[in-house]
N, C-alpha and C positions, 0 to 999 in steps of 0.2 A: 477457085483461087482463094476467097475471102474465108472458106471456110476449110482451108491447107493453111492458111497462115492462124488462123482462130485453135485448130488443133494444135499445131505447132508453139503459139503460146501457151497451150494447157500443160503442155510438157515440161514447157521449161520452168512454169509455178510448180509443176509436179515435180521435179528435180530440185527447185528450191527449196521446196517446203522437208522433201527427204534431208536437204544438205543442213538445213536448218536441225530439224527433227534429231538428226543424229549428233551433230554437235550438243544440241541443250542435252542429251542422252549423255553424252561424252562427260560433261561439265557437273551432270548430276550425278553418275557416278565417282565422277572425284571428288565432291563435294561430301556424297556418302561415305569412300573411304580416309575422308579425312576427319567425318565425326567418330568413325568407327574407331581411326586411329587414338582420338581424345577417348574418347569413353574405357578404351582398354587400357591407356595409359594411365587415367586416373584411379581403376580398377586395383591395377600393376601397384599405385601407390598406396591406393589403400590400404591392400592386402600385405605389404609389406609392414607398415605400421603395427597392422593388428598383430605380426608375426614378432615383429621388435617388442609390443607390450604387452604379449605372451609369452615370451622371454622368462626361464621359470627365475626366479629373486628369492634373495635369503633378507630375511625380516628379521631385526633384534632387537630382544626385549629384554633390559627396558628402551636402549636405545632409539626403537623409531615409535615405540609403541608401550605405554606403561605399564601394560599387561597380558596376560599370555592371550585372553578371550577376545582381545581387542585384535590382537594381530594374527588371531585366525579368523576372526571375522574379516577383517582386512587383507588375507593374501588371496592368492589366485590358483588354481589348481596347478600342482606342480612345483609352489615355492616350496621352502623351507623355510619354516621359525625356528628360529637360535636364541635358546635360552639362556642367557646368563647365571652361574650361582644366587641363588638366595631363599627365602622362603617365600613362596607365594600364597594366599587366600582368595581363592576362585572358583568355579567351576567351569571345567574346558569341555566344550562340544565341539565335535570333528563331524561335518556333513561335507567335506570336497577332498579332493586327492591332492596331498599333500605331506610333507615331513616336517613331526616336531620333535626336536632333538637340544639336550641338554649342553651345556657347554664342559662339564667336568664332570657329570656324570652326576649316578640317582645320591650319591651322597650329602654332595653339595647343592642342591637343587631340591626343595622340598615341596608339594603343593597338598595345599589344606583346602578342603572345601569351603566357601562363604555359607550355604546351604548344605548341610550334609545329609539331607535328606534325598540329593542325588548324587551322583558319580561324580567323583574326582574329573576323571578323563574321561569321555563319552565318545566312542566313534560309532554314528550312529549312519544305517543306511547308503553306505561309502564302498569304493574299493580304491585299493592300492595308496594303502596310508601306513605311515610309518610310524611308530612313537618309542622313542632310543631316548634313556638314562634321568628317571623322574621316580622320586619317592614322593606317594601319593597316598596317604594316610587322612584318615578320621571318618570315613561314609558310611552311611547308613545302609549302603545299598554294595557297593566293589569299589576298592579303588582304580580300577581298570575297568571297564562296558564296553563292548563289544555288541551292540544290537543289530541283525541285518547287514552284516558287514564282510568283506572277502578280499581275501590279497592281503591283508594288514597284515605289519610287521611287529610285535612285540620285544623289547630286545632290552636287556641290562637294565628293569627299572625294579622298583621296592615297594610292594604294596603291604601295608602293615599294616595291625589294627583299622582293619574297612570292617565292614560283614563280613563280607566275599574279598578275597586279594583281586584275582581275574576273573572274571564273568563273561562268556562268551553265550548269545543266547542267539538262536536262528544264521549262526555266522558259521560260514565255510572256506577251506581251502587258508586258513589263517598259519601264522606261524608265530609263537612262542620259544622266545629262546632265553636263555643266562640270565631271566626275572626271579627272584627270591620272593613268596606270599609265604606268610610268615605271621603268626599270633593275631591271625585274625579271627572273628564270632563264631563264626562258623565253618568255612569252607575255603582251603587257599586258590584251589582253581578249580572253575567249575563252567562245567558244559551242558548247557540244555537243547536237544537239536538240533545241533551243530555237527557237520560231519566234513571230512577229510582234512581235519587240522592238524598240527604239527604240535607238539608239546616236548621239546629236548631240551634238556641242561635245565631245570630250573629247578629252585629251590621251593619246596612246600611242607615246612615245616612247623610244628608246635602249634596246630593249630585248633579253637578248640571243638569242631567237633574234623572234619575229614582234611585229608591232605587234600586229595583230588578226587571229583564225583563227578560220573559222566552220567548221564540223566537222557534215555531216548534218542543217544547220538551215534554212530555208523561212522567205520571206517575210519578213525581217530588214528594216530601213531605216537604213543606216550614213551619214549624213549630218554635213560641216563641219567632220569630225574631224580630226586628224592625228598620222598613222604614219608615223613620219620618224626616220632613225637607227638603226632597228631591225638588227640584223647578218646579218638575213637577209631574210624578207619585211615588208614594209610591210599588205597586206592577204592574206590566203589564205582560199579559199574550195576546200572540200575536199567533194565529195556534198553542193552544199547550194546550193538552186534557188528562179529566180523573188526574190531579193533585189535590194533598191536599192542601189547603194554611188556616192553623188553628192556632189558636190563636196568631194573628202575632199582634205587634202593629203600629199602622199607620196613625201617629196626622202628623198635617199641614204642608200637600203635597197638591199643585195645585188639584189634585183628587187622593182619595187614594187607592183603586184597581180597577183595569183596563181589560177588557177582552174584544179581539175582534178574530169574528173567532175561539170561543173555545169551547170546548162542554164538560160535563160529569164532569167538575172541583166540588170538594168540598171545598164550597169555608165556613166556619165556624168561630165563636167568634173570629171576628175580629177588636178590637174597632177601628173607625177613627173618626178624624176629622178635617177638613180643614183647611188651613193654614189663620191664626189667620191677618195677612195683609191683605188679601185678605179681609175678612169681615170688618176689621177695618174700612176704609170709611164708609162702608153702617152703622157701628157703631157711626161715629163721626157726621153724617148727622144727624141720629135719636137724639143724646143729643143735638148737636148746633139745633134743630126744638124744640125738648123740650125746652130747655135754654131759647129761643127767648118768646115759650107761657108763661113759667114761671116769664119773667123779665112784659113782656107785664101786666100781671096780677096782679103783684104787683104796676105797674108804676097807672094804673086803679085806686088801690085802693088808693091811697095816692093823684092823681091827679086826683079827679071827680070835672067836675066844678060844684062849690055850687049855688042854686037855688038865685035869685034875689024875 
């Protein structure tokens, strides 16, 4: 009997300690999803912030920032800095993705190097950068740099008197468009490299040795441009195969497209003609030779001696 009511209380500790057991079970799992709740809500907040102050922003110079290098060291991938007119002396380095865009375009808006022993505007080891309406004059080296660079957008700017106007070096898939290089040292655009870029509308002219020189570069599309005036080539393509170079225009350059070492290039409708000096003597020979038989001929007729 003592030992019917001794098991019979084991039971009922045994039933309590379950009732108990599953309760704390019950309690700790509410208790878990109510931290789990917190921790995802603060998450929920965080993550919203960081999406609000990645938020892409337009930065104005001079307005938020006194200068153009200041305020691309200071935006964030994806801003835009907005240039106001004036003349600036700097040097601009682009290493994040990002657009720097003038406010009236490359006229009104000039940047001079403080060091012109580098690049005006450097976009260096980047993709998906933009740089629209900047006249970038005096380098030692291009007023435009392209180093390691892909997706960049070149569009309506003035590079003049640099070495190089544009210089594209190890950069692919780039585009060039409606830029004027123009009365520069050497070379107004220029590609060492560099393959499946885009080169349309631009101006590459009077420059003093080539308009445009592609240099070891594949797959290039030089389209509608013109290199004209240049003191030596109009276009040069130097180890550098399989490119388009179509309807480009290319009046009086020393010679006006160039290829050496290249193979597979299409090269189409491309009017040239030689620079107009150059012919000129062998022009001015032909009329003073004329001139001379025509005076001769006349002098004949007027002075025949008359028969006795």
């Amino acid at each position: 009997m003592q030992r019917s009511k001794h098991l019979m209380m084991m039971a009922a500790v045994i039933k309590l300690r379950i009732y108990y057991n599953s309760q704390f079970r019950e309690k700790v799992f509410v208790e878990s999803g109510r931290r789990l709740l917190i921790i995802f809500s603060c998450c929920l907040v965080m993550l919203m912030a960081v999406i609000i102050n990645t938020q892409a922003a337009t930065i104005t110079v001079p307005d938020n920032y006194k200068t153009i290098h200041e305020a691309v060291e200071n935006a964030q991938a994806g801003d835009t800095v907005f240039v106001k007119s004036g003349n600036y002396h700097e040097n601009i380095v682009i290493s994040k993705s990002l657009t720097l865009k003038s406010e009236k375009g490359a006229d009104t808006t000039v940047i001079k190097p403080s060091n012109p022993s580098e690049p005006v505007i450097k976009v260096t080891e980047v993709n998906n950068v933009t740089v629209i309406g900047f006249t970038a004059t005096g380098s030692a080296i291009s007023g435009i740099y392209l180093y390691k660079a892909g997706n960049v957008n070149v569009i309506e700017n003035n590079t003049i008197e640099n070495r190089n106007g544009i210089f594209l070096y190890s950069s692919n898939n780039n585009t060039l468009t409606g830029n004027t290089a123009k009365s520069n040292d050497q070379t107004g655009i220029y590609l060492e490299t560099s393959n499946g870029n885009t080169i349309e509308k631009n101006i590459a002219d009077s420059n003093r040795e080539k308009g445009m020189f592609l240099i070891s570069s594949q797959t290039n599309t030089i389209k509608d441009n013109s290199a004209s005036l240049n003191t030596w080539n109009g276009i040069t393509l130097w180890s550098s195969n399989n490119n388009t170079i179509k309807g480009n225009k290319v009046y009086r350059n020393t010679y006006g497209i160039i290829m050496s070492n290249s193979t597979g290039n299409n090269v189409t409708e491309n009017p040239t003609w030689t620079n107009f000096y150059i012919i000129l003597p062998i022009i001015l020979i032909y009329l003073g030779v004329l001139l001379y038989w025509v005076e001769r001929r006349i002098f004949l007729l007027f002075y025949r001696e008359k028969p006795i």
